[in-house]
C-alpha positions as CSV (number, residue, x, y, z in Angstrom):
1,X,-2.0,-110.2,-69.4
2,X,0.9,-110.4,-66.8
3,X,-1.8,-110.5,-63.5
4,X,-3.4,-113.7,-65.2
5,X,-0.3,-115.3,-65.6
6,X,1.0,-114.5,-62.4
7,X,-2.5,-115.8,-61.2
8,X,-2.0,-119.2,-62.5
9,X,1.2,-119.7,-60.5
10,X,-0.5,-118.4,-57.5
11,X,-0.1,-115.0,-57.0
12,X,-2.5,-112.7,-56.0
13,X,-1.7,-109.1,-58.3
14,X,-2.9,-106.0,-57.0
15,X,-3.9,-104.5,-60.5
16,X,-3.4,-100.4,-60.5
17,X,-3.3,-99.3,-64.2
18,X,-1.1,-96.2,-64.6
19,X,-1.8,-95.3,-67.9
20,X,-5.1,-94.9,-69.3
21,X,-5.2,-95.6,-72.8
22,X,-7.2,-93.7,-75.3
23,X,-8.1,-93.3,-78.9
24,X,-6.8,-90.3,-80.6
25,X,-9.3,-87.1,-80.3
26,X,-8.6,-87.1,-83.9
27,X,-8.5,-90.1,-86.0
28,X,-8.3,-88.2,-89.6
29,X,-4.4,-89.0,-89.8
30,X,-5.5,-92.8,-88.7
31,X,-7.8,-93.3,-91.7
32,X,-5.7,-91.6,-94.2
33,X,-2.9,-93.8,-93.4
34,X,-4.8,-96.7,-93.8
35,X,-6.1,-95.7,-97.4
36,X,-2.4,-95.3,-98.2
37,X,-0.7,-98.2,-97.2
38,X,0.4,-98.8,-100.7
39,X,2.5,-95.7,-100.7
40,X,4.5,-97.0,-97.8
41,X,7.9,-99.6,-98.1
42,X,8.2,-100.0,-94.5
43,X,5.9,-99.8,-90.8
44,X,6.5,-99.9,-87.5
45,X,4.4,-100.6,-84.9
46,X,5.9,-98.8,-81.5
47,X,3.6,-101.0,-78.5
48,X,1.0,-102.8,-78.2
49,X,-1.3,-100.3,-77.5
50,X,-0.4,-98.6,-81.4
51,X,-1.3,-102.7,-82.6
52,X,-4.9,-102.5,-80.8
53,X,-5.7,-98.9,-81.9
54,X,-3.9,-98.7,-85.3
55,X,-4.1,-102.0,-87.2
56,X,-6.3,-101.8,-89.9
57,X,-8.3,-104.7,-91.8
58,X,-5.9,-107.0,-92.2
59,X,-7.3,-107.4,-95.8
60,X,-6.0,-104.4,-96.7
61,X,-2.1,-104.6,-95.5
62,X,-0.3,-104.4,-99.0
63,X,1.5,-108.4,-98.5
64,X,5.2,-105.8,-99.6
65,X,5.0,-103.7,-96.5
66,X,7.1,-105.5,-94.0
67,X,6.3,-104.5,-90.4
68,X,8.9,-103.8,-87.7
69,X,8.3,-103.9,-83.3
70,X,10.4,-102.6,-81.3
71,X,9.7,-105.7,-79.0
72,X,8.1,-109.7,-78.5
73,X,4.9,-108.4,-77.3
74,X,4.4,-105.5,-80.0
75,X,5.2,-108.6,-82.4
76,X,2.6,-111.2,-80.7
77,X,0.1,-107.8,-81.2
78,X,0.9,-107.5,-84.8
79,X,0.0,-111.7,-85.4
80,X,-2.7,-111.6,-83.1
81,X,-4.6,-108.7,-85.4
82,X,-3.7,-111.1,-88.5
83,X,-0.9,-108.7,-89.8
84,X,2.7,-110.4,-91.5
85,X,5.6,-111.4,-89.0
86,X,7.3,-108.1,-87.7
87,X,10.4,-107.9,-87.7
88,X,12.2,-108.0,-84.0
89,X,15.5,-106.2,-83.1
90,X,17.8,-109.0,-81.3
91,X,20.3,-106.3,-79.5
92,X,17.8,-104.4,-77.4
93,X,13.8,-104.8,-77.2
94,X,13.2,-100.7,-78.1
95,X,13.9,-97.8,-80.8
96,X,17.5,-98.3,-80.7
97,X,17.5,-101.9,-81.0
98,X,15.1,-101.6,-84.1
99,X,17.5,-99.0,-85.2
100,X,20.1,-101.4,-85.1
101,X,18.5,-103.7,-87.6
102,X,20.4,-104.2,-90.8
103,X,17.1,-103.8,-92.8
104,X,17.1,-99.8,-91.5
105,X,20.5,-99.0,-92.0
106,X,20.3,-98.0,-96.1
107,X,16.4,-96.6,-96.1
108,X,17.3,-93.3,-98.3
109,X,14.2,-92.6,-100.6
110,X,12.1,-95.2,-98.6
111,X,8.4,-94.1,-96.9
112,X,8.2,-95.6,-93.6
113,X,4.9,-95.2,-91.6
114,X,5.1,-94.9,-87.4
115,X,2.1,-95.5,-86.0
116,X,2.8,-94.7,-82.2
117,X,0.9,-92.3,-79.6
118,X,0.8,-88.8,-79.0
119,X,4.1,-87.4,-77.9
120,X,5.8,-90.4,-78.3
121,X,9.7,-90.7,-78.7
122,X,11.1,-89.1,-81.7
123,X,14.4,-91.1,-82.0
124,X,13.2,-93.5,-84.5
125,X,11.3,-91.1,-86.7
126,X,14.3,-88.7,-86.8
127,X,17.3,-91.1,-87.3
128,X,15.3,-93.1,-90.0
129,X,15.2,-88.9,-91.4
130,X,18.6,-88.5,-91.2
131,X,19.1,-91.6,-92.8
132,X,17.4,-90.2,-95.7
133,X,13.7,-92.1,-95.0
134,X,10.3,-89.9,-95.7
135,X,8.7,-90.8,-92.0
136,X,4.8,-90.3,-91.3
137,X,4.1,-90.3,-87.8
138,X,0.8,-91.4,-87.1
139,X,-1.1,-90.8,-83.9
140,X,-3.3,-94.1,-83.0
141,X,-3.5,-93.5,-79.4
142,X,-3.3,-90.8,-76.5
143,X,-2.1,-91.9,-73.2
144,X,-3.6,-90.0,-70.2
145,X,-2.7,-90.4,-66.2
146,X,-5.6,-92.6,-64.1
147,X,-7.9,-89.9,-62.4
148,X,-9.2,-92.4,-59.2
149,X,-8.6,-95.5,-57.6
150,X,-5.4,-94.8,-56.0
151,X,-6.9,-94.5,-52.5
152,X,-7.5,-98.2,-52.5
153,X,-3.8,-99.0,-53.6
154,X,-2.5,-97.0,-51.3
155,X,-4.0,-98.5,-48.3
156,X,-3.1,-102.1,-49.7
157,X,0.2,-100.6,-49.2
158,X,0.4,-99.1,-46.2
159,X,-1.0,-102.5,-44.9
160,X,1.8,-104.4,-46.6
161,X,-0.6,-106.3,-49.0
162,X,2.4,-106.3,-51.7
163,X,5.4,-107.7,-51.7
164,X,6.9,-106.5,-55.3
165,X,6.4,-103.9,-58.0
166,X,6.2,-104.1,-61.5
167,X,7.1,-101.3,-63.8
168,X,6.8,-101.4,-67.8
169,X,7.5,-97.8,-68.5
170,X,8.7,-94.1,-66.7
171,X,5.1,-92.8,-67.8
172,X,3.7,-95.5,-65.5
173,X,6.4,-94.7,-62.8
174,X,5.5,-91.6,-62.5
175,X,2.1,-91.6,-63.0
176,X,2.0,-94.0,-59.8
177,X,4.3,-91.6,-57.3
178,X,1.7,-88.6,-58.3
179,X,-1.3,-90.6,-57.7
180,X,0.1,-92.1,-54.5
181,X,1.5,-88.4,-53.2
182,X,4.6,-88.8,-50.6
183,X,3.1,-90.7,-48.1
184,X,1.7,-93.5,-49.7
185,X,5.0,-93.7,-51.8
186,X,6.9,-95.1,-48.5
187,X,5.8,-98.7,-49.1
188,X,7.5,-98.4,-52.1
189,X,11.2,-98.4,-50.8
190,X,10.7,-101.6,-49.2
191,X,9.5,-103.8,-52.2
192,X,11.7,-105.2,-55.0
193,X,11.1,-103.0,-58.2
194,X,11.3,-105.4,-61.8
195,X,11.4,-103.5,-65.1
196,X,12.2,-104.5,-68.0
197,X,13.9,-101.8,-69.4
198,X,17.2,-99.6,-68.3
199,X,15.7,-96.6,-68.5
200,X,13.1,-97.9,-66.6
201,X,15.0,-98.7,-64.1
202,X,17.0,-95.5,-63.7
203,X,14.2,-93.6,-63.2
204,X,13.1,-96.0,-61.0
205,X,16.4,-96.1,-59.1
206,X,16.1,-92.6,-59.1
207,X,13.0,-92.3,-57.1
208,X,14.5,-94.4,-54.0
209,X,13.1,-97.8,-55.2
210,X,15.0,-100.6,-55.5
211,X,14.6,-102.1,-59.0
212,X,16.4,-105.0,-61.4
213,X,16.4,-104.8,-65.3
214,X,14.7,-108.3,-66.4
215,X,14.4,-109.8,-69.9
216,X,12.4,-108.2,-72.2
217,X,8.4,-108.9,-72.2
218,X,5.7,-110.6,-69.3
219,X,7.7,-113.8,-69.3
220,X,11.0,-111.6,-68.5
221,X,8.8,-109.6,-65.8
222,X,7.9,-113.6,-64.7
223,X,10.9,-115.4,-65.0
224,X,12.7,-112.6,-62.6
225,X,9.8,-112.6,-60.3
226,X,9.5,-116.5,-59.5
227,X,13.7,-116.7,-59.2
228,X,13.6,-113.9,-56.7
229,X,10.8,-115.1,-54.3
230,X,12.4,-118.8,-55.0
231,X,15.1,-116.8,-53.0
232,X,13.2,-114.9,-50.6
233,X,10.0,-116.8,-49.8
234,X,7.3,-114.5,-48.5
235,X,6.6,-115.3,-45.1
């Protein structure tokens, strides 16, 4: 976790979680694709969060169903669980990066399995379809905005308690700015914004806050963090 990390260099993180994860409301889709692993050739794992809430056993992963992640910490999910090596795209850490691979370019006749959340991009799914793949979406997770504890964060604000932001996605972004409400956004402007993602950072950019793209992954998000307050010590 990023705020443990940070702790053992000694920074103090003010945790707000912006997305509450969730299991899916239905898991039928879930258990069925897990009894048919075997009729897959290829899976991708889209986050994380589709790792913690969509591996199955890893007894039952057929050992000729290789396993793509869009991204360093989707892979370190996938061998924490016990799952094969995914494969990593090396041009960008997301779908078009894993698009990119050489492994997806000729996938015609091939079933390829998503497991993702609700409502998540469709770029992958339908390119690997025009490609000529059979894609299964499969819902592991729902994502759903934090109901409380933005009071709190907003008064650590307003009494200049932080001295950067972290963002890791635009559902988080704006999750944040509605819980906060216009006033207790204005403590926003004056912090340095890290993501490590462009569009992250163009939405970000495009809510008044002043963010950098960083590497890919926590040590990305760290690496930025300790070269900029090397730079600008906090008083």
């Amino acid at each position: 976790m990023l705020a443990q990390k940070l702790a053992t260099l000694g920074a103090h993180a003010l945790i707000w979680p912006a997305i509450v994860v969730l299991p899916p409301e239905d898991s039928t889709p879930l258990v069925r694709a897990h009894a048919h692993l075997a009729d897959y050739d290829l899976a991708v794992f889209v986050s994380a969060n589709a790792v913690e809430f969509g591996a199955p056993d890893p007894r039952a992963w057929p050992a000729t169903l290789a396993i793509f992640a869009p991204g360093v910490g989707t892979a370190e999910a996938v061998a924490g669980v016990g799952l094969p090596s995914a494969r990593v795209p090396t041009a960008s850490f997301d779908s078009e990066g894993l698009l990119a691979l050489p492994e997806l370019q000729d996938v015609a006749g091939k079933r390829i399995v998503i497991f993702r959340g609700e409502d998540g991009r469709a770029l992958l799914g339908d390119t690997l379809h025009a490609r000529g793949a059979h894609v299964d979406y499969v819902a592991c997770y729902r994502r759903e905005a934090p109901r409380s504890g933005a009071e709190g964060l907003r008064g650590r604000l307003s009494a200049g308690d932080a001295h950067a932001l972290t963002l890791t996605s635009v559902e988080g972004l704006d999750n944040l700015l509605r819980a906060l409400g216009p006033e207790g956004q204005r403590p926003l402007a004056a912090l340095k914004t890290f993501a490590p993602h462009p569009r992250i950072v163009a939405a970000a950019r495009g809510a008044g806050l002043d963010a950098i793209e960083t590497a890919a992954g926590d040590a990305g998000l760290m690496s930025a963090l300790l070269e900029w307050f090397a730079q600008h010590p906090v008083p």
